[in-house]
N, C-alpha and C positions, 0 to 999 in steps of 0.2 A: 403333713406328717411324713417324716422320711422311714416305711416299712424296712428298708433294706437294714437300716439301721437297727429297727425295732428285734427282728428276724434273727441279726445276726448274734444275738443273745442266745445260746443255745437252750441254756434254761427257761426263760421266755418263750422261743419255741416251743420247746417240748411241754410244755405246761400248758401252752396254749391249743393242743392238736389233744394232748389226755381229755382236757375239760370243754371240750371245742361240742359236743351236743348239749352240755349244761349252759354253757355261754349263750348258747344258740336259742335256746328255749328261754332264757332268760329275757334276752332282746325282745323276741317275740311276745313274752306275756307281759312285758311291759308297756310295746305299740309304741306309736311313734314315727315307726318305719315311713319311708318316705313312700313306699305303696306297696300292695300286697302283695307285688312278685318283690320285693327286692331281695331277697334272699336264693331266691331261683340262680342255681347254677352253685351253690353251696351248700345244697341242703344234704348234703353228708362229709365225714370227715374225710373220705377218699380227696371227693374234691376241693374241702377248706387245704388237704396238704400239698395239692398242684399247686395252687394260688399262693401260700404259703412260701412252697420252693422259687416259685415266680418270683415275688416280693422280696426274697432272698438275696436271689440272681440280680435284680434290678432290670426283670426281663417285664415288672406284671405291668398294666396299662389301666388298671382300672375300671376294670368291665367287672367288677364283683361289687356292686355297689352298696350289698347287705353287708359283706365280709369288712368292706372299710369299716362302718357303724359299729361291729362287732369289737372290732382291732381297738380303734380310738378310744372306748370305753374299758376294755380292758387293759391295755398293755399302757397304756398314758394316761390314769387316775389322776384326780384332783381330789386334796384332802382339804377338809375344813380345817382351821387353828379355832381354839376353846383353851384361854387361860396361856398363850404361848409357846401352847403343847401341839401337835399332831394331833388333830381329833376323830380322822376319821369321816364320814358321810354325816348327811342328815337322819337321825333314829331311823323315819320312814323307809328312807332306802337302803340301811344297812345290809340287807339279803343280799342284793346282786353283784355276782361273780364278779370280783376284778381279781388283777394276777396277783397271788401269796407270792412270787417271788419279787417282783414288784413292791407289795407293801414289809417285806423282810428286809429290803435294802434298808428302805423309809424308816421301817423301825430300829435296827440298828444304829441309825443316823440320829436319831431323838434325840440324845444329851448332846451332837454337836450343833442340831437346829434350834434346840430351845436356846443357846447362848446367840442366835442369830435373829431369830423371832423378835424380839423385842424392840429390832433395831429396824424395823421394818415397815412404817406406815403408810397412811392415806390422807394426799394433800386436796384438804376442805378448803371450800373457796365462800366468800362471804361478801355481799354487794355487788354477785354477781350472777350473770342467766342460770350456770353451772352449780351443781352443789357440791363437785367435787371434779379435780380437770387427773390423777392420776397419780401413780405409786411412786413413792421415794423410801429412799434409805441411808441410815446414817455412814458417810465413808470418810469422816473424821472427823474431831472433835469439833463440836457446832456446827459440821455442817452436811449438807443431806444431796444426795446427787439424785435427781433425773433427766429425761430426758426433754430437748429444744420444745419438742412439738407438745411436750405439757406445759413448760414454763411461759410459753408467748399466749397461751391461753389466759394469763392472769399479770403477765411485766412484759416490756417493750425494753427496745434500745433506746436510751436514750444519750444527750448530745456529749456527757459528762460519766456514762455506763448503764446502767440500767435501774428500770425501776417499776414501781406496778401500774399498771393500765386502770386509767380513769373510766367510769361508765356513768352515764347521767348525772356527772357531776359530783361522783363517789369515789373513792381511790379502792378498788379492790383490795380485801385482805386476803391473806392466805396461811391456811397454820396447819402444822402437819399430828394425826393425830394414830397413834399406836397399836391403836387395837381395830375398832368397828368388826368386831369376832363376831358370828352368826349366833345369833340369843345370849348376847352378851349386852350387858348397858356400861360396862365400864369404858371408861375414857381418859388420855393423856394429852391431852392438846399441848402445843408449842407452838408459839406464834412467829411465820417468817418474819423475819425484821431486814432484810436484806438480799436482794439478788444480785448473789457475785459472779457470775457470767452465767452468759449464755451463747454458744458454740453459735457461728455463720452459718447461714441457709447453706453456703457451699457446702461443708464443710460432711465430711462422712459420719462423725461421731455425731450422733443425734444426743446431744448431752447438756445438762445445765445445772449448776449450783447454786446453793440458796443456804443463804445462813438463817440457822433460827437461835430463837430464843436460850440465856443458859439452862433457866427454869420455866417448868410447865408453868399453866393457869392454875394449879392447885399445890404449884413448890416445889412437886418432884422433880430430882435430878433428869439429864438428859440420858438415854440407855447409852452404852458402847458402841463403838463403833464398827462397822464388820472390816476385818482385814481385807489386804485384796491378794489375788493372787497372782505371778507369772506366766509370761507368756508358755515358760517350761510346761505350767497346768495345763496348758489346751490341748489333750490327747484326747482323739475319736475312740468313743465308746467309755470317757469318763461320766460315772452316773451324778447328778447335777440334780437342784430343786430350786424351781421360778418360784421365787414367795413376793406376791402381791397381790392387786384385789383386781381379778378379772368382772368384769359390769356386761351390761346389756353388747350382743351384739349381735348385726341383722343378716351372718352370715351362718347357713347349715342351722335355721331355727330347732330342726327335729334332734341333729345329733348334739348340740347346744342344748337342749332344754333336758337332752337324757344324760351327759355328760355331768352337767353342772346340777342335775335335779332342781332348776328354777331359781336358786340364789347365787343371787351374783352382791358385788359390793364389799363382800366381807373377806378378810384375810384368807388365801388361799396358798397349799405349800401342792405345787404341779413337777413328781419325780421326772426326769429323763435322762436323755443320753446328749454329749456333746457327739453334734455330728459332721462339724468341719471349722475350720478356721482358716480364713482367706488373707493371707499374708500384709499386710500395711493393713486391713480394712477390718470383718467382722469376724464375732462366733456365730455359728448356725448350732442349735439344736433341737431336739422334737419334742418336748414336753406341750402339754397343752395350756392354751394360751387364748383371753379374748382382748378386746381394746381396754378394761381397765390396768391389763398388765403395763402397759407403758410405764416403763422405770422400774420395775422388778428387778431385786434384784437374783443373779443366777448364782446360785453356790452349790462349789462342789460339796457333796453328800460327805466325802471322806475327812478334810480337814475342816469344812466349815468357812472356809477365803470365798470371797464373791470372785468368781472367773468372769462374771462380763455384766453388763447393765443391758437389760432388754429393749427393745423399743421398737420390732416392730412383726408380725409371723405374714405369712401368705398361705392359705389356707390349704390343705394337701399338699405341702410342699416342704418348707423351711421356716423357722423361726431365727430374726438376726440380732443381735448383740454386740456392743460397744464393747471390745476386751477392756480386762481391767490394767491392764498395764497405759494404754490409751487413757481412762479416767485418773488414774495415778498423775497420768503426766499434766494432765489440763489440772488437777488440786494442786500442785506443787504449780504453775505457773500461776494462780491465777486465787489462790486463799491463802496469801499471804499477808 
């Protein structure tokens, strides 16, 4: 998580330093903490706003190990999707503090994410170890972009292009499906019929495309496709939303298990900040993120355009992304 970034939201800030003993009591009475001092050395607001101006600066190191737990849970919330909408927590955990300026962006943004929601699934694998290898989305008509390190999990190169990976003598299927919403039983399946590249191990863009079906398994049309947007879009401190299905991961169980409240799987809308863009190569931003995000896609909050395709975070640190002008270019070469 890049704090300098977080911090440098002024409202963010100061929302965070007013409710910084409710936060704080919060954490605690839910446990979790990774041991009974970790909070030692912020156990008042004097000292959460050194650490705060630290984190600001790009001066802090990381010696506030409760204040991280604290930060990550509030200032970079994970909402559930229910029905294609913004839903919010699990009932259970509805009480605990996350940041109102934070979820006011999110809300504002609702009529431009629900047009983007829909277009957003999880790729089911079938005759194979996996029951699902990672997140796709539609970026034009039929056809659905993620990223290499999902797609080799279910297709290979092969001598004439590609196609799907054989396992004891079964052709793996794979079909992308719309929803899998947390207490939700509805379903839209679409079955891949085709993998139309997939990007070289060289190669920076961790990216791959896959045609699917026109119609679902039950006739429905295929949803829209998300726009993409301009390199122009990648300005530091544009507010941004990963929507995919972050799953099981075996990194920071404690602050994972209080972030995510234990579900993982199901369609996830994770606010944040574009926090850099490295020239010929990636986006970085700080929204939270586990390994089912692979292939999320990242759209700005304001128009609704996908700015980057996710694929891959490093924990305390960066989250990096395939801009869309890059995915733009590999659709037009290569889904024709």
């Amino acid at each position: 998580m890049d704090y300098t970034q977080i911090f440098a939201d002024p409202e963010v800030r100061e929302e965070f330093l007013d409710r910084f003993e409710e936060i704080r009591g919060a954490v605690e009475a839910r446990g979790g903490l990774e041991s009974v001092g970790a909070l030692e050395g912020v156990l008042d607001v004097d000292r959460a706003a050194d650490a705060v101006k630290r984190m600001n600066e790009g001066s802090w190191d990381g010696d506030d190990g409760g204040l991280e737990a604290i930060i990550r849970q509030f200032g970079r919330p994970v909402y559930l999707v229910r029905d294609n909408t913004v839903a919010g927590r699990p009932d259970t955990f509805d009480d605990d503090p996350e940041s109102e300026v934070v979820a006011a962006r999110v809300q504002a943004a609702r009529h431009t994410l629900g047009r983007v929601l829909p277009s957003v699934g999880r790729i089911d694998l079938y005759d194979h170890a996996l029951a699902w290898a990672g997140t796709g989305w539609l970026v034009a008509e039929g056809l659905v972009v993620t990223n290499r390190h999902v797609a080799v999990k279910f297709a290979e190169r092969l001598r004439d292009g590609f196609g799907f990976r054989t396992i004891s003598e079964r052709e793996v299927r794979a079909e992308v499906d719309w929803y899998h919403e947390y207490r939700r039983t509805r379903r839209s399946r679409f079955k891949v019929t085709e993998v139309v590249w997939i990007e070289p191990d060289r190669s920076v863009r961790d990216v791959a495309l896959l045609r699917i079906a026109p119609v679902g398994e039950d006739g429905e049309p295929r949803p829209r496709p998300i726009p993409l947007a301009t390199d122009r879009d990648l300005t530091v401190g544009r507010w941004v939303a990963v929507i995919g299905y972050p799953g099981h991961d075996g990194r920071d169980p404690h602050d994972r298990e209080r972030i995510f409240d234990g579900v993982y799987e199901h369609k996830r809308v994770a606010p944040g900040c574009l926090t850099g863009a490295e020239r010929g190569r990636w986006v970085h931003h700080d929204a939270t993120t586990l390994r089912g995000n692979s292939g999320s896609a990242v759209v700005d909050l304001a128009t609704g355009r996908a700015v980057a395709l996710h694929f891959q975070g490093w924990p305390g640190q960066r989250n990096f992304a395939v801009r869309a002008s890059d995915v733009a270019r590999l659709v037009r070469q290569h889904a024709s």
